[in-house]
MDTraj code that builds the backbone (N, CA, C; nanometers):
import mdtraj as md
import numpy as np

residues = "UNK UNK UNK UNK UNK UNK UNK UNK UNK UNK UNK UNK UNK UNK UNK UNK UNK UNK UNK UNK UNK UNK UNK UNK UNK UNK UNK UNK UNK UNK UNK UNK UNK UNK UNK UNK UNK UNK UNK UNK UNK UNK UNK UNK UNK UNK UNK UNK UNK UNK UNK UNK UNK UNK UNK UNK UNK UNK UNK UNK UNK UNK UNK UNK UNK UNK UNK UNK UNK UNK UNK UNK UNK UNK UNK UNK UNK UNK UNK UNK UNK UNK UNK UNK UNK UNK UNK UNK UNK".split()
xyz = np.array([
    [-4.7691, 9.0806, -11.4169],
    [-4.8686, 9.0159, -11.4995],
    [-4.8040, 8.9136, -11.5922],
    [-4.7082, 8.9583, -11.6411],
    [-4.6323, 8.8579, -11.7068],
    [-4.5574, 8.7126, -11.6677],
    [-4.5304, 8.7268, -11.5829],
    [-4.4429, 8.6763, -11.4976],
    [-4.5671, 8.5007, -11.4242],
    [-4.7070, 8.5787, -11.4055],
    [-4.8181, 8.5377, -11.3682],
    [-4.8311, 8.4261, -11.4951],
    [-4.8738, 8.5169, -11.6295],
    [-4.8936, 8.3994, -11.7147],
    [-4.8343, 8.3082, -11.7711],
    [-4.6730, 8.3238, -11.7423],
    [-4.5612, 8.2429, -11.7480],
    [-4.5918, 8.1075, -11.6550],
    [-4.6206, 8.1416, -11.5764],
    [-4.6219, 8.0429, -11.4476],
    [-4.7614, 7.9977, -11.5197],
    [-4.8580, 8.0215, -11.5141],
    [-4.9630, 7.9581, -11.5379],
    [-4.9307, 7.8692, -11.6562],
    [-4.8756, 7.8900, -11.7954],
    [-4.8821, 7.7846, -11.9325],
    [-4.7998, 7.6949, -11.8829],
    [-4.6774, 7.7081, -11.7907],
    [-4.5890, 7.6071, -11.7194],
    [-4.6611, 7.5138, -11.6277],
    [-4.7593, 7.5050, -11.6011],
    [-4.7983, 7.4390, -11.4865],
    [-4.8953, 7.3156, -11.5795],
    [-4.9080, 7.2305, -11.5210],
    [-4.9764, 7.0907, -11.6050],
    [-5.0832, 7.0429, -11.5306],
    [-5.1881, 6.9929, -11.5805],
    [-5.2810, 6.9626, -11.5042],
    [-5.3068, 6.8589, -11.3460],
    [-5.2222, 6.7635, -11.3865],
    [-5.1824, 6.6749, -11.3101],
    [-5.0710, 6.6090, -11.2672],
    [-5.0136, 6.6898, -11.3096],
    [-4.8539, 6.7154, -11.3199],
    [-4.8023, 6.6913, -11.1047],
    [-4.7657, 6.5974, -11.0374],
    [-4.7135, 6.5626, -10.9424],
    [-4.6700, 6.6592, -10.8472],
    [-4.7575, 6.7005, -10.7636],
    [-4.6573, 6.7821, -10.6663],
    [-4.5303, 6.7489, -10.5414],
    [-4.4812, 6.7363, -10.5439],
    [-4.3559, 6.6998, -10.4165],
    [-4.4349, 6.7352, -10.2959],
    [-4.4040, 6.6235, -10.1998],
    [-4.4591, 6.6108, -10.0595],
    [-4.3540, 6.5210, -10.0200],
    [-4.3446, 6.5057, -9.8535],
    [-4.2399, 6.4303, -9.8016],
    [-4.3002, 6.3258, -9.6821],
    [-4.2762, 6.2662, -9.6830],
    [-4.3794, 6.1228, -9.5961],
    [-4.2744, 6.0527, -9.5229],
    [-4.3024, 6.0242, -9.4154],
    [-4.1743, 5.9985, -9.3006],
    [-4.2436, 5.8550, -9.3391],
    [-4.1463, 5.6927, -9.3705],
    [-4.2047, 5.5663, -9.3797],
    [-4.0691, 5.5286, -9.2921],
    [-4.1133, 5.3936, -9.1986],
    [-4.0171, 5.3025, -9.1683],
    [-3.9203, 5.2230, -9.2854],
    [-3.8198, 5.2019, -9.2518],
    [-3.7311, 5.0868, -9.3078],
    [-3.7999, 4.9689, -9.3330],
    [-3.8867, 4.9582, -9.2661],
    [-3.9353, 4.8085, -9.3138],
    [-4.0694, 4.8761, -9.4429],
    [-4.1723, 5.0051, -9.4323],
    [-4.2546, 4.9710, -9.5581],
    [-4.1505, 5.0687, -9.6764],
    [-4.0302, 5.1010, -9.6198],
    [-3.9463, 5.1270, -9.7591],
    [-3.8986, 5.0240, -9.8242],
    [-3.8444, 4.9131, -9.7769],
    [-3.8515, 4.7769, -9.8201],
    [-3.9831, 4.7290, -9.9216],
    [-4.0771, 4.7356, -9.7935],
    [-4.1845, 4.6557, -9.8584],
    [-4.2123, 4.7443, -10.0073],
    [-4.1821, 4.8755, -10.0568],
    [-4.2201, 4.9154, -10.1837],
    [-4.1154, 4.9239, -10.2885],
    [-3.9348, 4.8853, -10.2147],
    [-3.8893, 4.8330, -10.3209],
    [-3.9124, 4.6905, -10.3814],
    [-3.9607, 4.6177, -10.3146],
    [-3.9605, 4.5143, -10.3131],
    [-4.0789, 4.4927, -10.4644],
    [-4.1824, 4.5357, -10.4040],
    [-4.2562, 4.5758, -10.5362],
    [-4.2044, 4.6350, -10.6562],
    [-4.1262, 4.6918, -10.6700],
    [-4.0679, 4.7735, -10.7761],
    [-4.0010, 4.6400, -10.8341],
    [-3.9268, 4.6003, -10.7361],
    [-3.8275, 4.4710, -10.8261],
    [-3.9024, 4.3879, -10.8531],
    [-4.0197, 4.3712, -10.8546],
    [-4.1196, 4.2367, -10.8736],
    [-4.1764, 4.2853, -10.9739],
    [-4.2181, 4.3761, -11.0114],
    [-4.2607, 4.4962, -11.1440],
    [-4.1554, 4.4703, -11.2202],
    [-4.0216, 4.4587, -11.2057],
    [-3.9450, 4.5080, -11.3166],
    [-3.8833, 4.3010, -11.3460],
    [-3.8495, 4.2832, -11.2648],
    [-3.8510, 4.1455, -11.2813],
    [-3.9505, 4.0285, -11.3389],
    [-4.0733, 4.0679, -11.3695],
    [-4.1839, 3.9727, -11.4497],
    [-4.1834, 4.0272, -11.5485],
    [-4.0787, 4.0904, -11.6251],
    [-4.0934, 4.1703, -11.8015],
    [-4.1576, 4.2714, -11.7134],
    [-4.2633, 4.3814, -11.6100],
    [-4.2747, 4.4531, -11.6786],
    [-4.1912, 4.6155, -11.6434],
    [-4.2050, 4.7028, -11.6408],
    [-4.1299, 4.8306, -11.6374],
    [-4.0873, 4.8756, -11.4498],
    [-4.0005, 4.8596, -11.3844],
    [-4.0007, 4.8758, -11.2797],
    [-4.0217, 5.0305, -11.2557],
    [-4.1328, 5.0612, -11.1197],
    [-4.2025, 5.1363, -11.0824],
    [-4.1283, 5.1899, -10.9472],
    [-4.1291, 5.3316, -10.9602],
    [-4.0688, 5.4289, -10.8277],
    [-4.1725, 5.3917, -10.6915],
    [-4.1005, 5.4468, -10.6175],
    [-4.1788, 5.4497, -10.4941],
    [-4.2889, 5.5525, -10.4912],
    [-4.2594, 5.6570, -10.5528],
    [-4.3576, 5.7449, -10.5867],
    [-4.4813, 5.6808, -10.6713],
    [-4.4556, 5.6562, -10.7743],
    [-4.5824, 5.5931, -10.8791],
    [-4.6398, 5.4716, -10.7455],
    [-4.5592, 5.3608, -10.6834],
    [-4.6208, 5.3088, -10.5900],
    [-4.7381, 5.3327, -10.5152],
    [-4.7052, 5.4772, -10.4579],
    [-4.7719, 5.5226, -10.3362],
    [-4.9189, 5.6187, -10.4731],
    [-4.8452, 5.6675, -10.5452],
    [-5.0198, 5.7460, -10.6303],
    [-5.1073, 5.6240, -10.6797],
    [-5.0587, 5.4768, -10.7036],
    [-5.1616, 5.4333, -10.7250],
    [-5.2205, 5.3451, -10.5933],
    [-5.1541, 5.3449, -10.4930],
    [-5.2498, 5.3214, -10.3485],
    [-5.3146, 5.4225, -10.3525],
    [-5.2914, 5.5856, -10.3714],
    [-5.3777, 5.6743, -10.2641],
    [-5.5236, 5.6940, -10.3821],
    [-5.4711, 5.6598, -10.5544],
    [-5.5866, 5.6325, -10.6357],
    [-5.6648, 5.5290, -10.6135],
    [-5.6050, 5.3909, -10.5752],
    [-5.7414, 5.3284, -10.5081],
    [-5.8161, 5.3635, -10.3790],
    [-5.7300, 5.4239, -10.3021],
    [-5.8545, 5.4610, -10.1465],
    [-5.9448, 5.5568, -10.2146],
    [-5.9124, 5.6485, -10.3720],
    [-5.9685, 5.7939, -10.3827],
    [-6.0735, 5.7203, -10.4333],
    [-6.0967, 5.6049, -10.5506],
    [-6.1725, 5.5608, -10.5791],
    [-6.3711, 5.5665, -10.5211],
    [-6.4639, 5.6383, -10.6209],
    [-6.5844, 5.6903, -10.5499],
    [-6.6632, 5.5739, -10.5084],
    [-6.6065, 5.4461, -10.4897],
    [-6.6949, 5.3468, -10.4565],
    [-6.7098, 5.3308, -10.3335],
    [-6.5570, 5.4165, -10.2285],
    [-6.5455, 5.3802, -10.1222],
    [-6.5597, 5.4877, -10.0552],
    [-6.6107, 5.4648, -9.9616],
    [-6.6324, 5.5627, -9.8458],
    [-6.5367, 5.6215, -9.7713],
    [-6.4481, 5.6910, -9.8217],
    [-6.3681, 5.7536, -9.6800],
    [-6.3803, 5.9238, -9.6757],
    [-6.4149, 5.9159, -9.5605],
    [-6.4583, 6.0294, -9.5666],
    [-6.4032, 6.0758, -9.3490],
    [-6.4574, 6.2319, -9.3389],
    [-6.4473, 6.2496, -9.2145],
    [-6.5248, 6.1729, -9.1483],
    [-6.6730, 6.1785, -9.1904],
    [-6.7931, 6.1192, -9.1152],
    [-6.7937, 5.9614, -9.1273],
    [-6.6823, 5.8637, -9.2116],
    [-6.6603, 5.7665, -9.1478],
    [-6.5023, 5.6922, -9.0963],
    [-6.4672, 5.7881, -9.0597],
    [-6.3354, 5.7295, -9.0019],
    [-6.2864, 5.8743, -8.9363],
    [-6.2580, 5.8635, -8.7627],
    [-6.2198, 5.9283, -8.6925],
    [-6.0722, 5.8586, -8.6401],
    [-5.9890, 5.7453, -8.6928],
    [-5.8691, 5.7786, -8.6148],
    [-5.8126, 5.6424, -8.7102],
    [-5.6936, 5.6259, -8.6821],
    [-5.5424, 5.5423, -8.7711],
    [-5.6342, 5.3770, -8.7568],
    [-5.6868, 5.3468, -8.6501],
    [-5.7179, 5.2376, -8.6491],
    [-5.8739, 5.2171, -8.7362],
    [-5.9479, 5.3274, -8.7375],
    [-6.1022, 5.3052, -8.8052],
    [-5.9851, 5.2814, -8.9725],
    [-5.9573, 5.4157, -8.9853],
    [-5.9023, 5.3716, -9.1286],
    [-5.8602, 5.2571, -9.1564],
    [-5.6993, 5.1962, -9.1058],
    [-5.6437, 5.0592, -9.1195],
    [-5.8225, 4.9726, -9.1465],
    [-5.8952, 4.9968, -9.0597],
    [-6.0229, 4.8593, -9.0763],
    [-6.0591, 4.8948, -9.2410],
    [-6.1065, 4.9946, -9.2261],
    [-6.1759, 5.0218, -9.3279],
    [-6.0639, 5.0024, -9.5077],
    [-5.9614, 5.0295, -9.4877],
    [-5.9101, 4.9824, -9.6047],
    [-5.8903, 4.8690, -9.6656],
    [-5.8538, 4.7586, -9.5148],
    [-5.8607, 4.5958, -9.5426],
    [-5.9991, 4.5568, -9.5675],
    [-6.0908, 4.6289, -9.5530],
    [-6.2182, 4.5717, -9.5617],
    [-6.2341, 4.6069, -9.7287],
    [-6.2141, 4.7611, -9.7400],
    [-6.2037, 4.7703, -9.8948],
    [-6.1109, 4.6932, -10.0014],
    [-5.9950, 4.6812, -9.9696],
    [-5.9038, 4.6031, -10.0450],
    [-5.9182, 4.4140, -10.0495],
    [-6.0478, 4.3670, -9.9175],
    [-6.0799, 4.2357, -9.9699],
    [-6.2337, 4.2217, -10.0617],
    [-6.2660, 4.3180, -10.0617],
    [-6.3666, 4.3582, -10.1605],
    [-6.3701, 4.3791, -10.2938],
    [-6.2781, 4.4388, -10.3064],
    [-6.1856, 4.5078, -10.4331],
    [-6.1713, 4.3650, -10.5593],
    [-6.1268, 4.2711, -10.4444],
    [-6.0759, 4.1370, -10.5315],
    [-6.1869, 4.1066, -10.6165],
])
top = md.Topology()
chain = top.add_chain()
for i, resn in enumerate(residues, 1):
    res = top.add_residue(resn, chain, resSeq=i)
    for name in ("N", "CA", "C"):
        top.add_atom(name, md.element.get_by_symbol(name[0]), res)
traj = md.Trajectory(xyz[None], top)
């Protein structure tokens, strides 16, 4: 029991969980690349991690539809995000 509520006051609401994501050499590039373009215009250069939570916060965004019932495979998605991200602008 103890041991239980230890773990529980330790834990944070939104606090980042570790996951591991297989990316090519080329979009590991493409998100340092961003980082140095972040840190190079004055402002604070950004991990690859913070990178990728604020892509997966804009797809989470409730304006957009992704869901099971509209996207069944890699290519519906790819459409559907370029369609959201020229919208977005």
């Amino acid at each position: 029991m103890r041991i239980e509520k230890i773990t529980k006051k330790k834990q944070k609401k939104n606090k980042p969980c570790t996951t591991c994501v297989g990316l090519t050499k080329e979009q590991i590039d493409f998100l340092d690349d961003i980082s140095k373009c972040c840190g190079c215009s004055g402002g604070k250069k950004l991990s690859r991690a913070a990178i990728m939570r604020v892509l997966i916060g804009v797809v989470m965004l409730e304006e957009l539809d992704f869901t099971a019932k509209t996207i069944k495979n890699k290519e519906q998605l790819k459409e559907k995000l370029i369609e959201a991200f020229r919208e977005y602008k």
